[in-house]
C-alpha positions as CSV (number, residue, x, y, z in Angstrom):
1,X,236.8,84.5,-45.5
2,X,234.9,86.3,-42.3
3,X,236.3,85.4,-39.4
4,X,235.5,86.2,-35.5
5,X,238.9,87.8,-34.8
6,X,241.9,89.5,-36.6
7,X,245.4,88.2,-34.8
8,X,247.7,89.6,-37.4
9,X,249.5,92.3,-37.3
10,X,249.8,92.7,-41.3
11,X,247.0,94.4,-43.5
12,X,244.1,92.5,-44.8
13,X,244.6,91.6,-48.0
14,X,242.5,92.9,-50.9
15,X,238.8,91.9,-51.3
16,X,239.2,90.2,-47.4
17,X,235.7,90.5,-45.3
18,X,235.8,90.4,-41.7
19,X,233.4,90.4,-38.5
20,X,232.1,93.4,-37.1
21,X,234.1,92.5,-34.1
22,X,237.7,93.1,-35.9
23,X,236.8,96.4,-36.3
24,X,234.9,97.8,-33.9
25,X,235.9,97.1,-30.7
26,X,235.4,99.7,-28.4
27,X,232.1,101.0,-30.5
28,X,229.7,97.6,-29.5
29,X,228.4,100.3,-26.9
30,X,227.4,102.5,-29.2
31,X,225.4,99.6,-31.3
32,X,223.5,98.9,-28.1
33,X,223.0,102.1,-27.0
34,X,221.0,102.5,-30.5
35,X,223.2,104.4,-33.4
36,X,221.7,101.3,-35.5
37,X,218.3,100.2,-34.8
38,X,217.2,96.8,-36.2
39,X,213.6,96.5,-37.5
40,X,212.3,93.5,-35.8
41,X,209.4,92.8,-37.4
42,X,211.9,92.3,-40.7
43,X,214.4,90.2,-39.0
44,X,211.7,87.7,-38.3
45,X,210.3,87.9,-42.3
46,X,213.9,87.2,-42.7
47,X,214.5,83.8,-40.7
48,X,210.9,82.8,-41.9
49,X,212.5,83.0,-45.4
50,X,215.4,81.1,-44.1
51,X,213.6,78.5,-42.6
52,X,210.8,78.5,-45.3
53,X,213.2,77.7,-48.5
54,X,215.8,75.9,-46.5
55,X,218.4,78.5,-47.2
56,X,221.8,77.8,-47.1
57,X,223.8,80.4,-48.6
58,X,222.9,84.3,-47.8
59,X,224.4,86.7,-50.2
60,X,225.2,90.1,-49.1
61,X,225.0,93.0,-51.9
62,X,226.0,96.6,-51.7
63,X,226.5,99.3,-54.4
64,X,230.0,100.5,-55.5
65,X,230.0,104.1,-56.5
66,X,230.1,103.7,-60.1
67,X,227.6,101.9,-59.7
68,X,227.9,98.0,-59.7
69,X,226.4,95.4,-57.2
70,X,229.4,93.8,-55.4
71,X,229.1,90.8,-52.8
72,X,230.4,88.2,-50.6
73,X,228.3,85.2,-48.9
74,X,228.1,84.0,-45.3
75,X,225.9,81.3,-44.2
76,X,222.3,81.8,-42.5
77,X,223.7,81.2,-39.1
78,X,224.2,84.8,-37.8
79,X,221.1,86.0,-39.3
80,X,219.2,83.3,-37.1
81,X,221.6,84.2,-33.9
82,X,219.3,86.9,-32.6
83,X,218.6,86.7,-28.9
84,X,219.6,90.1,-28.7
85,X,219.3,92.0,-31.6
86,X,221.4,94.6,-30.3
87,X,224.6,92.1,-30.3
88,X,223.9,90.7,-33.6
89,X,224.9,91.1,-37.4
90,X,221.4,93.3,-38.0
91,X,223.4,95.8,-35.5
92,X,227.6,95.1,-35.2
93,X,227.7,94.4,-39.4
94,X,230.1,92.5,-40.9
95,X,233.3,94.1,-41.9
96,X,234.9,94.5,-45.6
97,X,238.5,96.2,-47.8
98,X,236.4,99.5,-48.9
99,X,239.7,100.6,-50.4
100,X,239.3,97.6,-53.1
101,X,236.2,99.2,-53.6
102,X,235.6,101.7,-56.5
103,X,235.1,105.1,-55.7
104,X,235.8,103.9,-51.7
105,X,238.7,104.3,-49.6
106,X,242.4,104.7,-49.6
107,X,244.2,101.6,-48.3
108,X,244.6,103.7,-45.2
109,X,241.5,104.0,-44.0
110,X,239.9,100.7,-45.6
111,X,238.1,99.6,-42.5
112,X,234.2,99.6,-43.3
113,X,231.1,97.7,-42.3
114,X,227.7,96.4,-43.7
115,X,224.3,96.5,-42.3
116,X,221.9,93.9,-43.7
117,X,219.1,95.9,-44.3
118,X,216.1,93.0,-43.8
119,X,213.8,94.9,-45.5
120,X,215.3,93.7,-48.4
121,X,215.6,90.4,-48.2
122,X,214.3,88.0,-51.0
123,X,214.6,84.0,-52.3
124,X,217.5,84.8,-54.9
125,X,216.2,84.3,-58.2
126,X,218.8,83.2,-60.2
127,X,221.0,80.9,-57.5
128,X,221.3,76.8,-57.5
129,X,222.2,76.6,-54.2
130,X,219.4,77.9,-52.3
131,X,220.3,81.5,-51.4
132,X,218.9,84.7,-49.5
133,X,219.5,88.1,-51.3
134,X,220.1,90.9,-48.9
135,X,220.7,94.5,-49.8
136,X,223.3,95.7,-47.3
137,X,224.0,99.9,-45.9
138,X,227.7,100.8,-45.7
139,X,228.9,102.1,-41.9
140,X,231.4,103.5,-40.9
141,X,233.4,101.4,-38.6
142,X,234.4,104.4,-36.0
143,X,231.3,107.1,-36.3
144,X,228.7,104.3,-36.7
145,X,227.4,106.7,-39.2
146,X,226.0,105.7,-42.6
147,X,228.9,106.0,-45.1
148,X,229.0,109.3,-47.5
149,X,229.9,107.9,-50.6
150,X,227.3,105.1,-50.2
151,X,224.6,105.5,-53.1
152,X,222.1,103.6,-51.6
153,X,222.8,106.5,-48.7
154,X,222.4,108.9,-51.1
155,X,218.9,108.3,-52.2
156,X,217.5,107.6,-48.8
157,X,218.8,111.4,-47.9
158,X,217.3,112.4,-50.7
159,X,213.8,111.0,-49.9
160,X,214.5,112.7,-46.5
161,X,214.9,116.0,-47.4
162,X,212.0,116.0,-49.8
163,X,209.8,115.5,-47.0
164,X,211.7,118.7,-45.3
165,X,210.8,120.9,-48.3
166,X,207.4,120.9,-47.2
167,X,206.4,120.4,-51.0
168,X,205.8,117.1,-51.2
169,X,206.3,114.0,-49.3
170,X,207.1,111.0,-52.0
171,X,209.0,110.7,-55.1
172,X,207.8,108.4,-57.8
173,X,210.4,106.9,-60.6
174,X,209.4,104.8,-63.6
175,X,212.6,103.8,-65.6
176,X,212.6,102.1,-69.2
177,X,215.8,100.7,-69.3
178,X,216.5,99.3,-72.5
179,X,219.5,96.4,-73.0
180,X,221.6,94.0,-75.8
181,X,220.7,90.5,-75.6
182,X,223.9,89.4,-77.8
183,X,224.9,85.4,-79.1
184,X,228.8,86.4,-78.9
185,X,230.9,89.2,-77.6
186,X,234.9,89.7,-78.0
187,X,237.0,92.7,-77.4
188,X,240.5,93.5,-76.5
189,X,242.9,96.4,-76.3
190,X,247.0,96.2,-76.4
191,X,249.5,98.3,-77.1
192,X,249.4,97.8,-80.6
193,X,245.9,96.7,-81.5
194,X,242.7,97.3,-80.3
195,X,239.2,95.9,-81.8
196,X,235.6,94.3,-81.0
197,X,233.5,92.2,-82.8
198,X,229.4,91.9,-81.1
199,X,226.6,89.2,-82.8
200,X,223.2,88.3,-83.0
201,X,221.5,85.1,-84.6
202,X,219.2,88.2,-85.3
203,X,221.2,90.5,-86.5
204,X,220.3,92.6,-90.1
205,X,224.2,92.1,-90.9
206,X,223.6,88.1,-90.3
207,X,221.5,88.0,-93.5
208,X,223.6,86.7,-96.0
209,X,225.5,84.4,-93.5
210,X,225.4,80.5,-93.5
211,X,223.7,79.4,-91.1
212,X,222.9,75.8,-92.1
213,X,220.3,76.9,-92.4
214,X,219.8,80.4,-92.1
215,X,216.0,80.8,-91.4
216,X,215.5,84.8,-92.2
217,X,213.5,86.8,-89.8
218,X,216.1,89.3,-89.0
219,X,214.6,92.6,-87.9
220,X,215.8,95.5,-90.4
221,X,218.0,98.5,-89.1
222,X,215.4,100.7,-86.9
223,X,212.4,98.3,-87.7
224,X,212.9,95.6,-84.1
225,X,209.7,97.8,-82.5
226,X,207.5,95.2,-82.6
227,X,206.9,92.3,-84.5
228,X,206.1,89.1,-83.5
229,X,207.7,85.7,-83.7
230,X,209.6,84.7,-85.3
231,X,210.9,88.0,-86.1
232,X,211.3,88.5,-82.4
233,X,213.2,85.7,-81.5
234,X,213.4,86.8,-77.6
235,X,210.5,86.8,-76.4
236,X,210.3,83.6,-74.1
237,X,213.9,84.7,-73.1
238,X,212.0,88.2,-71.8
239,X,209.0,86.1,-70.5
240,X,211.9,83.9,-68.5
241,X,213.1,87.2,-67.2
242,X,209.9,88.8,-66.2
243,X,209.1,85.5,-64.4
244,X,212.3,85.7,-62.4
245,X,211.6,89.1,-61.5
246,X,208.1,88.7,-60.1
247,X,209.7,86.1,-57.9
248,X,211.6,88.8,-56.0
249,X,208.3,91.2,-55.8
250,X,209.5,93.2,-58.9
251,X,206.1,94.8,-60.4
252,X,206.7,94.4,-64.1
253,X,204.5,95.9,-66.5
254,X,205.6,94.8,-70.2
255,X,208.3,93.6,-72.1
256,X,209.0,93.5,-75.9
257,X,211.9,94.0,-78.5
258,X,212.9,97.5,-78.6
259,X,213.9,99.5,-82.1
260,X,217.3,98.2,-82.8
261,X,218.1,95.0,-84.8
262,X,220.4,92.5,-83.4
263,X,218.6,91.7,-80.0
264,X,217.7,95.1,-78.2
265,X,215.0,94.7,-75.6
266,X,212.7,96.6,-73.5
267,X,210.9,95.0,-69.7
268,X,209.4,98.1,-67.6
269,X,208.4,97.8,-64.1
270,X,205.7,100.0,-62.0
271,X,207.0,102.6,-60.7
272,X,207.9,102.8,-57.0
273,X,209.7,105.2,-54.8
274,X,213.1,106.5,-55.3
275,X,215.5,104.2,-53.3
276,X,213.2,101.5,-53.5
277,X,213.0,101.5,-57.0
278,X,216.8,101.8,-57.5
279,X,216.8,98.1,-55.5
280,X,214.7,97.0,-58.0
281,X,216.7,98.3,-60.7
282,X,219.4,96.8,-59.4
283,X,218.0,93.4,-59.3
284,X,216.5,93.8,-62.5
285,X,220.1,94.2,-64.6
286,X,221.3,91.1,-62.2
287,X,218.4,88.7,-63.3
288,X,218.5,89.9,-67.1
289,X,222.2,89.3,-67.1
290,X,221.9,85.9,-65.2
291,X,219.1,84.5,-67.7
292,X,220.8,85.7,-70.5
293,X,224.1,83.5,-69.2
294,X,222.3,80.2,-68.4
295,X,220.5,80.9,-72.4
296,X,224.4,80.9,-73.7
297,X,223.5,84.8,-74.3
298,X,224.8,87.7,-73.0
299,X,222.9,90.8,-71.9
300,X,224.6,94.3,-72.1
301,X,223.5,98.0,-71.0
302,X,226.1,99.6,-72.9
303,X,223.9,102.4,-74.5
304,X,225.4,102.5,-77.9
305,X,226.7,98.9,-78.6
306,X,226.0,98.6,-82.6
307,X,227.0,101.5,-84.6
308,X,224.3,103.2,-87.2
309,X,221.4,101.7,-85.3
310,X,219.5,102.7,-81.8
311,X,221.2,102.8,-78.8
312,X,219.9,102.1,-75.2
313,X,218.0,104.6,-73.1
314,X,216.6,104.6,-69.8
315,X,213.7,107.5,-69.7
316,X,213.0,108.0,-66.4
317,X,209.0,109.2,-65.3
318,X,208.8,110.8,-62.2
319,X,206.2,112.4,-60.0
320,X,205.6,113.9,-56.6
321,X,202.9,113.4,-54.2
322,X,201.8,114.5,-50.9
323,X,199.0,113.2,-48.5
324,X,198.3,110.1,-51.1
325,X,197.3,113.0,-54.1
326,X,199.7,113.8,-56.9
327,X,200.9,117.0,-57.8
328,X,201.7,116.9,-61.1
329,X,197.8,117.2,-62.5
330,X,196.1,120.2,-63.8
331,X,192.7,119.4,-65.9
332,X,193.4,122.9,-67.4
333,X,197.6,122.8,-67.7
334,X,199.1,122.0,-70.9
335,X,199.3,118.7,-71.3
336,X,197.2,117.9,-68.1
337,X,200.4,119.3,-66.0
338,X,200.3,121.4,-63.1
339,X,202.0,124.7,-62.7
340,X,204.6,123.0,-60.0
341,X,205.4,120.2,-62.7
342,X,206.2,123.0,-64.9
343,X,208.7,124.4,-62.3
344,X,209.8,120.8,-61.7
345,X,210.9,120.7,-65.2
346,X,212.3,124.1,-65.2
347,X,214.7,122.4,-62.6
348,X,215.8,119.8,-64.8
349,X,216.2,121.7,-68.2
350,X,218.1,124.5,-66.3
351,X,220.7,121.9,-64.9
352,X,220.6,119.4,-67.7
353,X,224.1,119.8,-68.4
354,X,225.0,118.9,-64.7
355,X,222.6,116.3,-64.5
356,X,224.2,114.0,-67.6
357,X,227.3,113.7,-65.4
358,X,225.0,111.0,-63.2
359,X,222.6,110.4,-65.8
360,X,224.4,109.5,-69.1
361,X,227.5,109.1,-67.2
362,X,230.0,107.4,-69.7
363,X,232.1,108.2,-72.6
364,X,230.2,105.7,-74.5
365,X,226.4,107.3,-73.3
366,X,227.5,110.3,-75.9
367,X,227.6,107.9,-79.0
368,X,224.0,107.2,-78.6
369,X,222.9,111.1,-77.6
370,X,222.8,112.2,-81.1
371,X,220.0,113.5,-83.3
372,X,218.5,110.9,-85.3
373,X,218.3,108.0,-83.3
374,X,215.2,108.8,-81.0
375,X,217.9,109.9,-78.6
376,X,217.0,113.8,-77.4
377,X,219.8,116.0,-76.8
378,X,217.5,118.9,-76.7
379,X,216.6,120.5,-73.5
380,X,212.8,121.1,-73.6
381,X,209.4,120.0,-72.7
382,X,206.6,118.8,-74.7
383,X,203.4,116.5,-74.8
384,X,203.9,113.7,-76.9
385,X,207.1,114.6,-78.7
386,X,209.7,111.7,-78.0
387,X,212.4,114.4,-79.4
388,X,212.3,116.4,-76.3
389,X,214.5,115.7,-73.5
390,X,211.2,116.4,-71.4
391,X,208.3,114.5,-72.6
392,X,204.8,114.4,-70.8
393,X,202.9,111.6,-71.5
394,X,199.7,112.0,-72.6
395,X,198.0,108.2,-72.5
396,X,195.5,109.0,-70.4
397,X,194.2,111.8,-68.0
398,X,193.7,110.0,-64.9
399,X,195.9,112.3,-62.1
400,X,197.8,110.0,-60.9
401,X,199.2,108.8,-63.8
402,X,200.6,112.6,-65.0
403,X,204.0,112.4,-64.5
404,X,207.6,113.7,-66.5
405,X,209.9,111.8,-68.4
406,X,213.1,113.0,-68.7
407,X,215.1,110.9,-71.6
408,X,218.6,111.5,-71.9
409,X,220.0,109.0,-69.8
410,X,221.0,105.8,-70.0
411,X,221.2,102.6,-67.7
412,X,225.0,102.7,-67.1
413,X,224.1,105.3,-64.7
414,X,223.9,104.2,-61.4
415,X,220.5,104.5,-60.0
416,X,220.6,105.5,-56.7
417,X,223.0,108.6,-57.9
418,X,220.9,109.9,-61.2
419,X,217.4,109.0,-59.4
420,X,218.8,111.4,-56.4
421,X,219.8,114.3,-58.5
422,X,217.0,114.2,-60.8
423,X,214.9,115.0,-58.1
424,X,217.0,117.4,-56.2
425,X,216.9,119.4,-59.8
426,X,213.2,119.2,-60.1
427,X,213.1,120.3,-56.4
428,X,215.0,123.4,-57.4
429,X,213.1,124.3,-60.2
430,X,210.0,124.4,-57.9
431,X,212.1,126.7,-55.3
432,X,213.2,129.0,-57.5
433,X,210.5,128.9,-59.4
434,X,212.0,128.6,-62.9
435,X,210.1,128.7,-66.2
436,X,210.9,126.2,-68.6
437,X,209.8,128.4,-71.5
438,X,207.1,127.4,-74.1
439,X,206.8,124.1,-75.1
440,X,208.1,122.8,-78.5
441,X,205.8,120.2,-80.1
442,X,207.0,120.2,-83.7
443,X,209.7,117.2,-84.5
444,X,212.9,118.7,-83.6
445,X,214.7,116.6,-86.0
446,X,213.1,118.4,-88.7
447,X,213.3,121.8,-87.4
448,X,215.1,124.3,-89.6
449,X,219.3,125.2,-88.5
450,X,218.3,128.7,-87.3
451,X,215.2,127.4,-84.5
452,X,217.8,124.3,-83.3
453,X,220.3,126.7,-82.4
454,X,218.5,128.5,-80.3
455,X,217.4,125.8,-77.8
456,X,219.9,124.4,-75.2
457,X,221.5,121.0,-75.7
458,X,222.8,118.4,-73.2
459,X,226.5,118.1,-73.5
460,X,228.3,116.1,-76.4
461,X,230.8,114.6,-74.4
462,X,231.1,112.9,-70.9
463,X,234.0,115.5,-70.4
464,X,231.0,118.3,-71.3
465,X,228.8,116.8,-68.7
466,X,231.8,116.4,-66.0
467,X,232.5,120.0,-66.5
468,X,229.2,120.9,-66.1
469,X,228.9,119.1,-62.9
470,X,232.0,121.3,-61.5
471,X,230.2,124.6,-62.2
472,X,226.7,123.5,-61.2
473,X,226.1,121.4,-58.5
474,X,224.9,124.3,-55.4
475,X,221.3,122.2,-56.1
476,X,222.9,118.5,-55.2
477,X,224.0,120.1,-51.6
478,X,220.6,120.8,-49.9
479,X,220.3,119.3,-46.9
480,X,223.3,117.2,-47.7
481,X,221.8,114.8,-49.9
482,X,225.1,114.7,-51.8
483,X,228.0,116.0,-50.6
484,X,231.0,117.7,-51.8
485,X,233.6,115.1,-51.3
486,X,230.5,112.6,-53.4
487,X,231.0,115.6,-56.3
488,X,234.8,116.0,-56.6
489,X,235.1,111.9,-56.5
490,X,232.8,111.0,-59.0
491,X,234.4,113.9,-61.5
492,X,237.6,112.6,-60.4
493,X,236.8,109.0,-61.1
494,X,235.6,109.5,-64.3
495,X,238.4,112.1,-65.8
496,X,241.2,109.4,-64.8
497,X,239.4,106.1,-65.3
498,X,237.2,107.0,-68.2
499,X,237.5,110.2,-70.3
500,X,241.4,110.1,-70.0
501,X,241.9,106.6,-70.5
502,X,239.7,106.6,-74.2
503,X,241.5,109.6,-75.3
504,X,245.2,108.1,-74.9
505,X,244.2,105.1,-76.7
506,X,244.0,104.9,-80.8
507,X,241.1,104.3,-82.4
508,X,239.8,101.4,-84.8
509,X,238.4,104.4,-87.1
510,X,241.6,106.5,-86.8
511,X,243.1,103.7,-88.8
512,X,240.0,104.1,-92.0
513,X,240.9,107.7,-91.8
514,X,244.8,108.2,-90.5
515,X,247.0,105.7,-91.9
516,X,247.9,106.6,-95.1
517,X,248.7,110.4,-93.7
């Protein structure tokens, strides 16, 4: 539990939060002398919440580098206690293990603080005990400088250096992430077995099972998009959600049942700016989840759960825009875009590869990028054509709506991270001034052996992308938005914890095909 002081002399033990106090000493002067300045105007939003919904439990979330919201709770009291901000919680933090931390720190060196950021703070939506929501920044305890391997860090440096560019001065992102809303889930893996077994009440598979009664209206294989009740048997589930989500100030545009049978879903929200919208992205996976629970469902954003059937994307639309006008628009461009959105997507078709080491960023991302499934692996532009990894929407031709959507990845990725180096791609497209070749508008699922192999592909394999990432990542190192150490972790982390772990372990299908060898 926090505590003011830290008398022991023996290590904290795993997981263990602590004051500010334990762990920075010497550096209070610092905090007052204004290395963390605390937005007033916030704080007191902040204790009006308090005090306006009788709080009594606030929740502190950060992002771990993979890319999972992690927390620990504290009651209102210090976020009230603020005579002088400069000796408060808004300024000194509240310490926490970052070596328990994925993707953190050694043991070593495990000291690290959080900084409410009040900006963020919201009613928590899904709570019984009434609880305030607060997005936290990680410090370091010693520098007092923002921490390198925090995402949320990331893509606020990233939102910085566009504005240094000179080309533009915000960065809009649209995500469609697309989830599982599943009745039961098992799965285990020993020594000597491995298996897992997913269900759906409306699952095509569940057709023939008895149900006493079984009442039909299961969505085919590739037919969920989008009939209504009571084919869609989700839809005041998603309407729960949505309702939850406008709650916290989440703008949400639609929701429906996506593609797949077997409970695949679909809510989009408005787009917003980069970091902002990675909050909201956050918060949006924690509500879904949390709904799904307390409806005896579970919700998943595994993007290829069910095998022979859709998997789960997250195209991302993006934009830029300087002085309040977008530049993506040009009444005479191909498909209504501008010769900078061309460049822009020059950026990320050149360093696609790279770019699927953050964006599709699991072993599992690379069961779902295959062609047939709606899923583009190809690495070109076009208006309309969902089997481009570039698409430019073409719904309407009011300017501000012209934006890009690039479709490869998937919503394992963690937001902050793929949202960052999206745009620090497109920004070096514009740069450098790269040409994304001639658009390809006919179905390039149908397109003849010869044409397919002469257009670039994302990588088939996480491995692929990682390796990628280790030859091309000169773009991801402007003005520091990520850093080298941020690079050689996250290809660390995945080679040991992910790509080598799958590949020492046997199969289910190795079994179908091996056993009798």
């Amino acid at each position: 539990m926090a505590r003011t002081a830290v008398k022991s002399k023996t290590a904290p033990k795993a997981g263990r939060t602590r004051s500010a106090g334990s762990v920075n000493g010497a550096h209070a002067a610092a905090n007052r002398a204004g290395a963390i300045r605390p937005n007033a105007a916030a704080i007191e939003r902040t204790k009006k919440l308090i005090r306006d919904n009788k709080i009594q439990i606030v929740d502190l979330k950060f992002n771990d580098l993979p890319g999972l919201w992690q927390h620990f709770s504290i009651t209102p009291k210090p976020l009230l206690d603020t005579a002088d901000l400069n000796s408060s919680i808004w300024v000194d933090g509240i310490g926490f293990d970052g070596s328990s931390i994925r993707g953190f720190q050694k043991i070593n060196e495990s000291d690290m603080i959080l900084i409410p950021d009040p900006t963020t703070a919201v009613v928590d939506p899904v709570c019984e005990v009434p609880t305030l929501s607060v997005l936290c920044d990680i410090y370091d305890p010693l520098t007092r400088k923002p921490y390198s391997r925090d995402p949320r860090y990331i893509a606020k440096k990233a939102e910085e250096y566009l504005k240094t560019t000179g080309i533009a001065d915000t960065v809009y992102f649209g995500p469609e992430a697309e989830f599982f809303l599943f009745n039961d889930i098992r799965f285990d893996q020993t020594e000597n077995s491995g298996y897992y077994f997913v269900d759906s009440v409306e699952g095509e598979w569940n057709t023939g099972r008895d149900e006493k009664p079984n009442l039909g209206y299961k969505p085919r294989y590739k037919e969920g998009y989008f009939p209504v009740p009571p084919h869609d048997s989700l839809q005041d589930i998603r309407s729960k959600i949505i309702l939850k989500m406008i709650e916290t100030g989440i703008d949400v545009e639609v929701h429906h049942h996506e593609v797949a049978t077997g409970g695949q879903c679909e809510i989009d929200m408005r787009f917003d700016k980069l970091t902002k919208m990675a909050d909201s992205l956050l918060m949006y996976k924690y509500i879904i989840k949390n709904v799904a629970r307390q409806n005896n469902m579970v919700a998943t954003f595994m993007p290829k759960p069910l095998f022979n059937d859709n998997g789960s994307g997250m195209h991302c639309h993006q934009s830029l825009w300087k002085e309040g006008k977008p530049l993506f628009y040009d009444a005479k461009g191909y498909g209504l875009i501008s010769q900078l959105a061309k460049w822009y997507i020059g950026g990320l078709i050149k360093h696609g590869p790279a770019l699927m080491a953050f964006c599709a960023p699991t072993t599992n991302s690379y069961k779902r990028l295959v062609p047939g499934f709606e899923a583009p692996v190809n690495l070109v532009y076009s208006q309309r054509n969902r089997s481009a990894a570039c698409r430019i929407p073409v719904y309407t031709a009011n300017p501000k709506s012209k934006r890009v959507e690039f479709r490869p990845p998937d919503a394992a990725a963690n937001p902050y991270l793929a949202f960052s180096a999206l745009m620090m791609a497109g920004l070096d497209g514009i740069q450098n001034r790269i040409d994304p070749g001639q658009p390809v508008d006919e179905d390039l699922f149908e397109m003849s052996p010869e044409k397919l192999a002469k257009i670039p592909t994302v990588p088939a394999s996480l491995e692929g992308a990682l390796n990628a990432l280790e030859k091309d990542h000169d773009f991801l190192l402007k003005g520091g938005v990520f850093t080298k150490d941020v690079i050689d972790v996250w290809i660390e982390y995945k080679r040991t914890k992910e790509v080598d772990a799958l590949r020492l372990r046997p199969h289910p299908w190795e079994f179908y095909l091996y056993f009798d060898a």
